[in-house]
C-alpha positions in Angstrom: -13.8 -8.9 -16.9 -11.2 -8.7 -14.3 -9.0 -5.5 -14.0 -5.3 -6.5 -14.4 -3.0 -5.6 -11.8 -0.2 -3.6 -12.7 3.3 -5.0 -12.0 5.3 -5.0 -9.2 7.6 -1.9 -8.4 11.2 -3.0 -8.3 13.2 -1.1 -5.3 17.0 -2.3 -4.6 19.0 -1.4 -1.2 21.4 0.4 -1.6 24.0 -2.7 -1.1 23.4 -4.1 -4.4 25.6 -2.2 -6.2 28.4 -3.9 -4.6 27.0 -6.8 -4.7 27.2 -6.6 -8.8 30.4 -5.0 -8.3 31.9 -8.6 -7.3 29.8 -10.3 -10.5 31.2 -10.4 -13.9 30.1 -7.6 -15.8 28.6 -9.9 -18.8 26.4 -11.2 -16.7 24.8 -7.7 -15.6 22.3 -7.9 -18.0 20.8 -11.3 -17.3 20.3 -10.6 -14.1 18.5 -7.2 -14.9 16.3 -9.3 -17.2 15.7 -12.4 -14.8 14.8 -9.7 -11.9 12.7 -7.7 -14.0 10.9 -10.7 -15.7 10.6 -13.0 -12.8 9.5 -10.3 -10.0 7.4 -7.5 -11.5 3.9 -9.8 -11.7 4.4 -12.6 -9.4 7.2 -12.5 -7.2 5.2 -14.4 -3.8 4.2 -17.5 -6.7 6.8 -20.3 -5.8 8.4 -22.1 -8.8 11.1 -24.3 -9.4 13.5 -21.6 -9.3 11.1 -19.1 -6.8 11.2 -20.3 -3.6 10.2 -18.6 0.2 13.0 -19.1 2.7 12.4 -21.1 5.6 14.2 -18.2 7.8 14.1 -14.8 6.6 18.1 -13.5 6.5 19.8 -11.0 4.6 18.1 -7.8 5.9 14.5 -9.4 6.2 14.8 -11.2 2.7 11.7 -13.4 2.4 12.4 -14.9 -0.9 14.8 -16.7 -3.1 14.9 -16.8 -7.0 17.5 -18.9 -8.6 18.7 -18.8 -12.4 21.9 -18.4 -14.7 24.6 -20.8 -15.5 24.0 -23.8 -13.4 21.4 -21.8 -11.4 24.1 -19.8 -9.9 22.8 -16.6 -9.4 20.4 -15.9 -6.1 18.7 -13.0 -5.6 17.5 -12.4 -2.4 14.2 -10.2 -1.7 11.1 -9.1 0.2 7.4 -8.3 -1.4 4.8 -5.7 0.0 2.2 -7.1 -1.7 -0.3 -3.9 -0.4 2.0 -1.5 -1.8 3.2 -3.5 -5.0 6.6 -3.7 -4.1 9.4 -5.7 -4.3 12.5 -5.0 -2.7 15.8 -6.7 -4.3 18.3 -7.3 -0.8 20.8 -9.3 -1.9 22.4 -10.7 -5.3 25.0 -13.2 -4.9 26.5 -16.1 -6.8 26.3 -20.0 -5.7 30.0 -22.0 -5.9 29.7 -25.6 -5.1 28.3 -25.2 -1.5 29.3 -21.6 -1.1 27.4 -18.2 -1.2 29.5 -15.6 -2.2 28.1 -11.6 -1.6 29.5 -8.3 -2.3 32.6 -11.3 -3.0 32.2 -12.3 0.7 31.2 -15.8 1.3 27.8 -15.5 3.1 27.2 -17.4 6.5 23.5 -18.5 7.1 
């Protein structure tokens, strides 16, 4: 019988926190819930919603989950996949054809 891994770390940079700061506090605790349930066992598996980047940005971020209302929350991450890490960059929130960080609109 194979031995199970155990789940992915979560680490967050130290940016984050204002990143949230700019989100609607009633949505904190989705977002805690996708993160933790999407990225702690397979967060290098691409799904509808989990996808690599074509060009790392955002401090090195690798990866891309989308989810929420109209999909529009991204979270933007890196995995160490020796170390069993993931580390959450970015969390921002998708208007129309805008990405808005930290409140900032974000240019790719």
């Amino acid at each position: 019988m194979a031995k199970k891994k155990p789940p992915f770390a979560l680490m967050y940079s130290d940016e984050v926190k204002e990143h949230l700061r700019a989100i609607e506090t009633k949505y904190h605790s989705l977002i805690q819930s996708e993160i933790g349930g999407q990225l702690q066992f397979q967060p290098e598996v691409e799904t509808r919603n989990r996808k690599p980047l074509e060009r790392p940005m955002l401090s090195g971020a690798e990866w891309e989950i989308r989810f929420g209302p109209d999909n529009r929350f991204r979270v933007f991450y890196e995995v160490d996949a020796e170390a069993r890490e993931v580390r959450v960059l970015a969390i921002g929130v998708k208007e129309g054809n805008r990405l808005l960080i930290g409140g900032e609109e974000f240019q790719g």
